[in-house]
Jmol script that loads the backbone (N, CA, C; Angstrom):
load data "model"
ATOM      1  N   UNK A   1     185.640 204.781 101.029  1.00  0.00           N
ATOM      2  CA  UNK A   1     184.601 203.884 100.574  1.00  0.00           C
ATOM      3  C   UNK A   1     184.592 203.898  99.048  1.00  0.00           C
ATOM      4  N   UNK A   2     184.599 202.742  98.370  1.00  0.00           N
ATOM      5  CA  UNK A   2     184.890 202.502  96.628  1.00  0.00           C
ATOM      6  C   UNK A   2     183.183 202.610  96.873  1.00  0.00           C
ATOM      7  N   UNK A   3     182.610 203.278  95.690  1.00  0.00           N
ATOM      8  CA  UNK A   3     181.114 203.742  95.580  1.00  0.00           C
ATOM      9  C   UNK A   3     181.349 203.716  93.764  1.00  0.00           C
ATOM     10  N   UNK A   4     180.714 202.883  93.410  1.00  0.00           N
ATOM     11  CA  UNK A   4     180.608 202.917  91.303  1.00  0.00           C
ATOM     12  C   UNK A   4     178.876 202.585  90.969  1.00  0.00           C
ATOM     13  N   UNK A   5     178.432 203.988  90.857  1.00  0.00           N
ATOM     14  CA  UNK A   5     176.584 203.529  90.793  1.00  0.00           C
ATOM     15  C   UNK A   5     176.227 202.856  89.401  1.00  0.00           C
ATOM     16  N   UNK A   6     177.182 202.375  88.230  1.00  0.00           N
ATOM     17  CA  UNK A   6     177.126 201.332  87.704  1.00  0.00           C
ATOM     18  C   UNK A   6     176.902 200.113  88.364  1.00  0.00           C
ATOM     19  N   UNK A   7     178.182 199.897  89.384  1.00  0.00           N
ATOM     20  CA  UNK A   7     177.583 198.208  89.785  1.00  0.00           C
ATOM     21  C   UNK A   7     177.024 198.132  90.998  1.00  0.00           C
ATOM     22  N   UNK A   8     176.500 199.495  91.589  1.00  0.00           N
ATOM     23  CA  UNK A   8     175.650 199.452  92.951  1.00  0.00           C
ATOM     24  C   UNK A   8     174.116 199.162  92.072  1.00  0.00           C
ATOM     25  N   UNK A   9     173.755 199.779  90.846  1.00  0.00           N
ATOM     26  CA  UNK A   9     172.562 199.457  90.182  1.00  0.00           C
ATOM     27  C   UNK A   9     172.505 197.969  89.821  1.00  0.00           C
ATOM     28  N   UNK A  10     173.763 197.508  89.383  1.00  0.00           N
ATOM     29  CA  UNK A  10     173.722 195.921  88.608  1.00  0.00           C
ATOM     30  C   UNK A  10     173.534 194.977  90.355  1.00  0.00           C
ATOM     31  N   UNK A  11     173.894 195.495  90.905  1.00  0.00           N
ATOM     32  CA  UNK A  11     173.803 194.833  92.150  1.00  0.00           C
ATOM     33  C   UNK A  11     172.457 194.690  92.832  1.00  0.00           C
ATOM     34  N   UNK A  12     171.946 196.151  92.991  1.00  0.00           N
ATOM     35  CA  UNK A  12     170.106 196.071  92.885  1.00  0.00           C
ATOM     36  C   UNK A  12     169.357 195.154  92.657  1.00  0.00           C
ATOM     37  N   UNK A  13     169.432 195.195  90.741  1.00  0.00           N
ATOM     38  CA  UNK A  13     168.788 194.539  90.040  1.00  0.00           C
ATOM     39  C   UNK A  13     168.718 193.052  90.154  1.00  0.00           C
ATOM     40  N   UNK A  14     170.294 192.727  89.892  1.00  0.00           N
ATOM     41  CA  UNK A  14     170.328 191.317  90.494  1.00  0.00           C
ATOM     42  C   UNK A  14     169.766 190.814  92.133  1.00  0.00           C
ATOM     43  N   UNK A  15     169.576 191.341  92.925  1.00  0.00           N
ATOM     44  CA  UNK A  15     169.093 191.351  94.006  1.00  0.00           C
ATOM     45  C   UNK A  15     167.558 192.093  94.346  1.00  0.00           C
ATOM     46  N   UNK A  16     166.984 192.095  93.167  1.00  0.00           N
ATOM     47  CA  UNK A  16     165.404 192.835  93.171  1.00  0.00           C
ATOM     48  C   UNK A  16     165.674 193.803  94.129  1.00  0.00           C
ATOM     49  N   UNK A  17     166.415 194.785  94.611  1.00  0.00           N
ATOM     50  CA  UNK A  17     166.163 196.040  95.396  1.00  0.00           C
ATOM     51  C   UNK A  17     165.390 197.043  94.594  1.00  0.00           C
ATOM     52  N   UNK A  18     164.431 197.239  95.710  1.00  0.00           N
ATOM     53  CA  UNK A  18     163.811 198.342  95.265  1.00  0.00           C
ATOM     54  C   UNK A  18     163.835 199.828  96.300  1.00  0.00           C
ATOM     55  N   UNK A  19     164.262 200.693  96.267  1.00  0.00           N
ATOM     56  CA  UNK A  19     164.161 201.801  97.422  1.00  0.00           C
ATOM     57  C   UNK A  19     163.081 201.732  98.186  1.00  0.00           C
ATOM     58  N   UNK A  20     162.449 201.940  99.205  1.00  0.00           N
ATOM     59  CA  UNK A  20     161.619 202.188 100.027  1.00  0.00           C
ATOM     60  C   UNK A  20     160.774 200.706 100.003  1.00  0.00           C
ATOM     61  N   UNK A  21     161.305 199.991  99.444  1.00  0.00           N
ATOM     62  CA  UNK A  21     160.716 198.607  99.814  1.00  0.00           C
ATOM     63  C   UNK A  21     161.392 197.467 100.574  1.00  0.00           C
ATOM     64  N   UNK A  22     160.732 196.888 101.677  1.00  0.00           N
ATOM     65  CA  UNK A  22     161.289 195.534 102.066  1.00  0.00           C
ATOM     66  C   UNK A  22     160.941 194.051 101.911  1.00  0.00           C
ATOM     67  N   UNK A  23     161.554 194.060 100.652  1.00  0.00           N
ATOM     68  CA  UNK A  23     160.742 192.494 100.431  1.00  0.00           C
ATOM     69  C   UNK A  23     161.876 192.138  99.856  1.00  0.00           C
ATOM     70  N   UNK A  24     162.012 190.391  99.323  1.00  0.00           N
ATOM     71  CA  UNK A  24     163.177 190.001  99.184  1.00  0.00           C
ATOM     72  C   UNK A  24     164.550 190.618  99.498  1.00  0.00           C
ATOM     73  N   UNK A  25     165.344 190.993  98.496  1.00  0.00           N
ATOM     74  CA  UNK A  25     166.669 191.862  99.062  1.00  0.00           C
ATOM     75  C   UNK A  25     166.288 193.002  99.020  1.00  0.00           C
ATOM     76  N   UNK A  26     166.951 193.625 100.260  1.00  0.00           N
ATOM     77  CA  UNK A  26     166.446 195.294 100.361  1.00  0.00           C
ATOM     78  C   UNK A  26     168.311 195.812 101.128  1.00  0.00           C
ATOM     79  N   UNK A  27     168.902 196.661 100.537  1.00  0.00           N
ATOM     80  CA  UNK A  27     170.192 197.518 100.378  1.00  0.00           C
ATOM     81  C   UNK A  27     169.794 198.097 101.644  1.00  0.00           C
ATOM     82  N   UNK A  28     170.862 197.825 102.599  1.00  0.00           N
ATOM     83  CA  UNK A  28     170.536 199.479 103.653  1.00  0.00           C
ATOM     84  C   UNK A  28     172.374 199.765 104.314  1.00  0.00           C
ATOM     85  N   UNK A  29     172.086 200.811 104.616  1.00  0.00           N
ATOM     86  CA  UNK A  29     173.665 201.225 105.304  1.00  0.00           C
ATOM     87  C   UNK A  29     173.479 200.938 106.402  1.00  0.00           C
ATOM     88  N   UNK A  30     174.734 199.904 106.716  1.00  0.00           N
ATOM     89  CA  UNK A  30     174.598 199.420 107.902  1.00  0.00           C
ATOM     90  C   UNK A  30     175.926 199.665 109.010  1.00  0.00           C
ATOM     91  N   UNK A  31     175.976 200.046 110.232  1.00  0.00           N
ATOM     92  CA  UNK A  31     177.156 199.979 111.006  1.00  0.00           C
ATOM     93  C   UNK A  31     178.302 199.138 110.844  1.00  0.00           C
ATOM     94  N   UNK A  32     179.573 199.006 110.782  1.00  0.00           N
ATOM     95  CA  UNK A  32     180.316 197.856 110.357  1.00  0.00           C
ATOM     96  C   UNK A  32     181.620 197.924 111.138  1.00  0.00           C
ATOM     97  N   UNK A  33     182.174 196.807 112.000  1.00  0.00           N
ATOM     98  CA  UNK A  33     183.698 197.505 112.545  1.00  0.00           C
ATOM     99  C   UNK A  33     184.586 196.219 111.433  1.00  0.00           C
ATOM    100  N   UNK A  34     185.923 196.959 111.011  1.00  0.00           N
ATOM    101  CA  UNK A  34     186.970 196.481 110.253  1.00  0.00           C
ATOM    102  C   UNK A  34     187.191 195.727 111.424  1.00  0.00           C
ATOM    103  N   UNK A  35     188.352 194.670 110.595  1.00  0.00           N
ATOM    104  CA  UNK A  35     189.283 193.824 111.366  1.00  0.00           C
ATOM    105  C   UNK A  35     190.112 194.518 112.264  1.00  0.00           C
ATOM    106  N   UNK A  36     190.549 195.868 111.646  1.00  0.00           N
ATOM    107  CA  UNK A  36     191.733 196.717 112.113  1.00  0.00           C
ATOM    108  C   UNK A  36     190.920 197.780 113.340  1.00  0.00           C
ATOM    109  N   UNK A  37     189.870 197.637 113.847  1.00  0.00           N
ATOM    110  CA  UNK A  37     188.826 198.267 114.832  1.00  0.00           C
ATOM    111  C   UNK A  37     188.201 199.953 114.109  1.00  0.00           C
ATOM    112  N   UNK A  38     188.605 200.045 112.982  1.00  0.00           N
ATOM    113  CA  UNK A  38     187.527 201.365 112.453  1.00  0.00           C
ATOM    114  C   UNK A  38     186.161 200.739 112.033  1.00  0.00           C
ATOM    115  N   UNK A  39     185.625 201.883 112.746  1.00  0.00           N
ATOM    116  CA  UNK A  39     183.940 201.608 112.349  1.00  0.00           C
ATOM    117  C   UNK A  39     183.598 202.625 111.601  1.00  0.00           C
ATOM    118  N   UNK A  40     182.722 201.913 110.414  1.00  0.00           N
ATOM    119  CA  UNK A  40     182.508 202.969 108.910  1.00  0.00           C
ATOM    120  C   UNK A  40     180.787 202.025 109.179  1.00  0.00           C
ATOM    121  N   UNK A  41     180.411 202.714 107.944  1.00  0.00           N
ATOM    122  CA  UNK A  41     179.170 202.611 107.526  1.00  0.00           C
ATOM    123  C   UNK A  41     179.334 201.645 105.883  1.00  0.00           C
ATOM    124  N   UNK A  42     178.419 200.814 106.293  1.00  0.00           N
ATOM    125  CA  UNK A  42     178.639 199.727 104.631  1.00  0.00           C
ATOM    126  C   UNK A  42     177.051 199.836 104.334  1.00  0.00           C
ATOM    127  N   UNK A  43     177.017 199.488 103.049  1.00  0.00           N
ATOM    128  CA  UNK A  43     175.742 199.107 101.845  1.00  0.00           C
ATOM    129  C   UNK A  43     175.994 197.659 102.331  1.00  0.00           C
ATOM    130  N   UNK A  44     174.815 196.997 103.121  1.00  0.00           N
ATOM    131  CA  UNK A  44     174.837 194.900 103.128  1.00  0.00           C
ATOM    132  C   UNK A  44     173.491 194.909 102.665  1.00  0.00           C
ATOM    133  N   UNK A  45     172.606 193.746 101.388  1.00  0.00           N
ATOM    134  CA  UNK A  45     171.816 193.185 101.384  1.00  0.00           C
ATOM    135  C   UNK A  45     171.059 192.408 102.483  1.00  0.00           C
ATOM    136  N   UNK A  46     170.002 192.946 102.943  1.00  0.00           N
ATOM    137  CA  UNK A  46     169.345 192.047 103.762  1.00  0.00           C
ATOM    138  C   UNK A  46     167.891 191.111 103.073  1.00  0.00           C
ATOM    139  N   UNK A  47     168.113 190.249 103.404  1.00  0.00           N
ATOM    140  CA  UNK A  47     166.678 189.079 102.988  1.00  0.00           C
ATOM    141  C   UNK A  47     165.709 189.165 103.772  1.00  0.00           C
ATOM    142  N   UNK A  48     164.668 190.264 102.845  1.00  0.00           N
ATOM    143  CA  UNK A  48     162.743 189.883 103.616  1.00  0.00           C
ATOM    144  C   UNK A  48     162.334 189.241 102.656  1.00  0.00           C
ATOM    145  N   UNK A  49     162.308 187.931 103.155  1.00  0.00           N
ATOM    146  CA  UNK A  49     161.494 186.784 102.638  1.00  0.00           C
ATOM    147  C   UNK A  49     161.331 185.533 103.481  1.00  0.00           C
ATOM    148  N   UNK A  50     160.656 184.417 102.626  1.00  0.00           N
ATOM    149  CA  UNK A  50     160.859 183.396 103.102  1.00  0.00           C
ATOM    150  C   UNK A  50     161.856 182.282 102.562  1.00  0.00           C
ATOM    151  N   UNK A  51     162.468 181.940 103.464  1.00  0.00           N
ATOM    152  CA  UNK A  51     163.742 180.959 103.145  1.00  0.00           C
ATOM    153  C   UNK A  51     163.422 179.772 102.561  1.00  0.00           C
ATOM    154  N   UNK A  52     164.155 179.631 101.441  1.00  0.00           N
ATOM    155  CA  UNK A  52     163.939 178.518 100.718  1.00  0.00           C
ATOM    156  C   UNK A  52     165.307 178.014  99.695  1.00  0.00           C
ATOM    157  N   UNK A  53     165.370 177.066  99.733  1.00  0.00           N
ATOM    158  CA  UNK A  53     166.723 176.043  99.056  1.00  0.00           C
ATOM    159  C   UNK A  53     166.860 175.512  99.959  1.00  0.00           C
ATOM    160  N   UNK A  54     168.115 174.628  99.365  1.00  0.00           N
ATOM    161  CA  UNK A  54     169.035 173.529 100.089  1.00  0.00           C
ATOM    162  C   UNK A  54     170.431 174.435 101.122  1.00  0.00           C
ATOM    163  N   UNK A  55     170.223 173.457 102.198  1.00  0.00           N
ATOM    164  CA  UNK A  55     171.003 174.277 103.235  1.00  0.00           C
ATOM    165  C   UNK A  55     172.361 173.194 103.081  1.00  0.00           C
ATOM    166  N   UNK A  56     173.461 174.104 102.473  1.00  0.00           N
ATOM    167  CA  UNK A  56     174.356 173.691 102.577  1.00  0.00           C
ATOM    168  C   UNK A  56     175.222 173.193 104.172  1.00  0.00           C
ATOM    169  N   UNK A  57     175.119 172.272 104.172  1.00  0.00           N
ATOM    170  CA  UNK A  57     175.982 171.874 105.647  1.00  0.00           C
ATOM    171  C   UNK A  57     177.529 172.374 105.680  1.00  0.00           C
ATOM    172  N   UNK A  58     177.991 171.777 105.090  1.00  0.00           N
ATOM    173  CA  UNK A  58     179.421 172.119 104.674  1.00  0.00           C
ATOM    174  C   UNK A  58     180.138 173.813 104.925  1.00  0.00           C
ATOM    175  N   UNK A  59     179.088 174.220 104.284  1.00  0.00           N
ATOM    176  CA  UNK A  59     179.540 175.789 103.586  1.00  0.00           C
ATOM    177  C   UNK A  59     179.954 175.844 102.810  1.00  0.00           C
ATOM    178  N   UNK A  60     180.697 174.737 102.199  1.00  0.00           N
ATOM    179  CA  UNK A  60     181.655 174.913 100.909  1.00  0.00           C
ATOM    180  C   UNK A  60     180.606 174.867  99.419  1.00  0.00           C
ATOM    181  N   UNK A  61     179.707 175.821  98.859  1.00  0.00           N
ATOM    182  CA  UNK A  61     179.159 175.881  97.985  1.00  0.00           C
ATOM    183  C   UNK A  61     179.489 174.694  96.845  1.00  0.00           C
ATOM    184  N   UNK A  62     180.913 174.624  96.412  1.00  0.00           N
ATOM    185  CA  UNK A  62     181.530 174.406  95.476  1.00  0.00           C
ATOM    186  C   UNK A  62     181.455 172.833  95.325  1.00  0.00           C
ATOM    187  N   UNK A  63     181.808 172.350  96.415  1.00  0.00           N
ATOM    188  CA  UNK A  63     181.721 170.645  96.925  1.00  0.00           C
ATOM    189  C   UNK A  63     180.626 170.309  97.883  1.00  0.00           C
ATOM    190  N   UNK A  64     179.293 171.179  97.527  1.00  0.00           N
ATOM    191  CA  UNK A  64     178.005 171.194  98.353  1.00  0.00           C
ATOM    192  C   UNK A  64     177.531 169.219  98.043  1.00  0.00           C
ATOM    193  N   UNK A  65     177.828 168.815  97.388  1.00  0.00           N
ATOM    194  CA  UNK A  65     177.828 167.381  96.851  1.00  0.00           C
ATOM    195  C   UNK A  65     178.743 166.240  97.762  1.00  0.00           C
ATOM    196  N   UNK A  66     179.552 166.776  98.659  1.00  0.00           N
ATOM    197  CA  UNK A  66     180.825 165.602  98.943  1.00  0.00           C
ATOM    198  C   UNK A  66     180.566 166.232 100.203  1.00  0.00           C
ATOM    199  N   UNK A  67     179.788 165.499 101.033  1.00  0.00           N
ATOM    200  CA  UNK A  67     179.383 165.702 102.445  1.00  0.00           C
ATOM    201  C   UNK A  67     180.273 164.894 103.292  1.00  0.00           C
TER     202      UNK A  67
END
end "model"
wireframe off; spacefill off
backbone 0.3
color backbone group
């Protein structure tokens, strides 16, 4: 597991994590299986909030404009 608590903090911040809080983005270790079938443990952002923006149809962020 690559672990650098430089950009696990810049990652936080940009994502308002706060430890022991669940509101907007909140960091937790979560179960995970690889493509290759090992199962490890990952850091994923989860969203407590309420959803709001434009819902890209597409998926393609980039050409979110050319439907």
């Amino acid at each position: 597991m690559v672990w650098d608590n430089k950009l696990v903090k810049s990652l936080d911040a940009l994502e308002g994590h706060r430890d022991g809080e669940r509101h907007g983005y909140h960091r937790e270790q979560t179960p995970v299986r690889l493509d290759n079938g090992v199962n490890m443990l990952a850091w994923l952002y989860f969203f407590y909030g309420v959803p709001h923006g434009t819902i890209v149809q597409s998926g393609d962020w980039l050409n979110k404009n050319n439907k």
